[in-house]
C-alpha positions as CSV (number, residue, x, y, z in Angstrom):
1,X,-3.4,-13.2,-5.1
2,X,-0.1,-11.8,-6.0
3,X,3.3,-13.4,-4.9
4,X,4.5,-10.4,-3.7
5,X,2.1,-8.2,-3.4
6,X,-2.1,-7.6,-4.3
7,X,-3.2,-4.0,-5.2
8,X,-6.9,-2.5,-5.4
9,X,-7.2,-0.1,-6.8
10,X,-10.5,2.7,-7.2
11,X,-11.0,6.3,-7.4
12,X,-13.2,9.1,-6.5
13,X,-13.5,12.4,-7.5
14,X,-10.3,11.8,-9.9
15,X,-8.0,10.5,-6.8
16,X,-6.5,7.7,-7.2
17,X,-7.1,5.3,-4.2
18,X,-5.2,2.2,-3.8
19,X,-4.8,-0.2,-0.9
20,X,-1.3,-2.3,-1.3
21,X,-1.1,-5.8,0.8
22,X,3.0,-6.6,1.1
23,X,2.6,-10.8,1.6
24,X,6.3,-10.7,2.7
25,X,6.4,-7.7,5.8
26,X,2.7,-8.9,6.2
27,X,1.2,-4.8,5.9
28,X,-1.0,-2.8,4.4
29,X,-1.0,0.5,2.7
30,X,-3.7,2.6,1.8
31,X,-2.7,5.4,-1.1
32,X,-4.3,8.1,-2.1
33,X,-2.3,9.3,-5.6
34,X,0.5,7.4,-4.4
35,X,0.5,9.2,-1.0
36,X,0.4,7.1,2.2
37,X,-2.2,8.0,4.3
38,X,-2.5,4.5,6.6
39,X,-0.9,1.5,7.2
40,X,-1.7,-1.7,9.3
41,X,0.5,-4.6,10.4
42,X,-1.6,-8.1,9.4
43,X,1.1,-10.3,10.4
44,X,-1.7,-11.7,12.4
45,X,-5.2,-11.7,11.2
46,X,-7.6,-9.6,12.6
47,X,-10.4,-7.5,11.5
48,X,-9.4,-3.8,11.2
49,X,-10.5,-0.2,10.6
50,X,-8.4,3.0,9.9
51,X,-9.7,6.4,9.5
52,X,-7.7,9.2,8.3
53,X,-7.6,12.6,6.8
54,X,-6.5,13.7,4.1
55,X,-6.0,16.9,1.4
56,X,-6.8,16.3,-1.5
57,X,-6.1,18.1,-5.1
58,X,-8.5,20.9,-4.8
59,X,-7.2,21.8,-1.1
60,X,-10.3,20.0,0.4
61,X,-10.1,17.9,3.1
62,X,-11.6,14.5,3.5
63,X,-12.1,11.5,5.2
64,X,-10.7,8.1,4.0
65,X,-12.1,5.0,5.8
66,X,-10.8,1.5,5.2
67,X,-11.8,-2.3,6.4
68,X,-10.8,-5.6,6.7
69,X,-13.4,-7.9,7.4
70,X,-11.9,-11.7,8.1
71,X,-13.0,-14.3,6.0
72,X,-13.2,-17.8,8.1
73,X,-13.4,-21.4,6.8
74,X,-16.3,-23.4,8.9
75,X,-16.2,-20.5,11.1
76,X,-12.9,-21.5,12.5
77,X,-9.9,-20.7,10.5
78,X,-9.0,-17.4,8.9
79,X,-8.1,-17.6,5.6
80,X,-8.6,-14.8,4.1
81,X,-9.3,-10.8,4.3
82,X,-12.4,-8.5,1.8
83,X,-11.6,-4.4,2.2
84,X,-13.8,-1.9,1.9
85,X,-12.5,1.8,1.0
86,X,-15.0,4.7,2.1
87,X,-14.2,8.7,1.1
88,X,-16.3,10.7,2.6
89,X,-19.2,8.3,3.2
90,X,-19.2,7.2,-0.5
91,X,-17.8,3.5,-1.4
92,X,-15.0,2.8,-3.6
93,X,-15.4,0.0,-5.8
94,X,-12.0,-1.6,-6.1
95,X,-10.3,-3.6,-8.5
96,X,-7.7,-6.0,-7.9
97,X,-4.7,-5.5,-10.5
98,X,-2.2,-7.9,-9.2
């Protein structure tokens, strides 16, 4: 985990996709080749899903889909979060790089 911030970062179809976690405004930014497409406040928390569209290079249009699942210690505490990225109903492996 980066002081700052922690960066995953995938791609499809030659898009870069990257979701950006800001540990000091407590948000998160999904980018799609350094476009912001979706953000979500995690100063507390939570499980989340954002879906949003977005033109890509080649003038199509798709759909970006991205989730927080909360990670719990003995069921109990939250500790920490695991994302998912989805473009058009294909996963994006991502890699963290900070």
């Amino acid at each position: 985990m980066g002081l700052v911030t922690d960066r995953f970062v995938g791609t499809f179809e030659g898009l870069s996709i990257e979701l950006v976690r800001t540990n000091l405004d407590k948000q998160i930014v999904i980018l799609v080749d350094g476009k912001e497409v979706a953000h979500e406040s995690v100063a507390l928390p939570h499980t989340w899903d954002q879906a949003k569209e977005f033109t890509g290079r080649d003038g199509r249009t798709h759909r970006i889909v991205a989730h927080s699942m909360l990670m719990k210690l003995w069921g109990l505490i939250p500790y920490e979060s695991q994302y998912a990225i989805e473009v058009d109903g294909q996963s994006v492996p991502l890699t963290c790089t900070e």
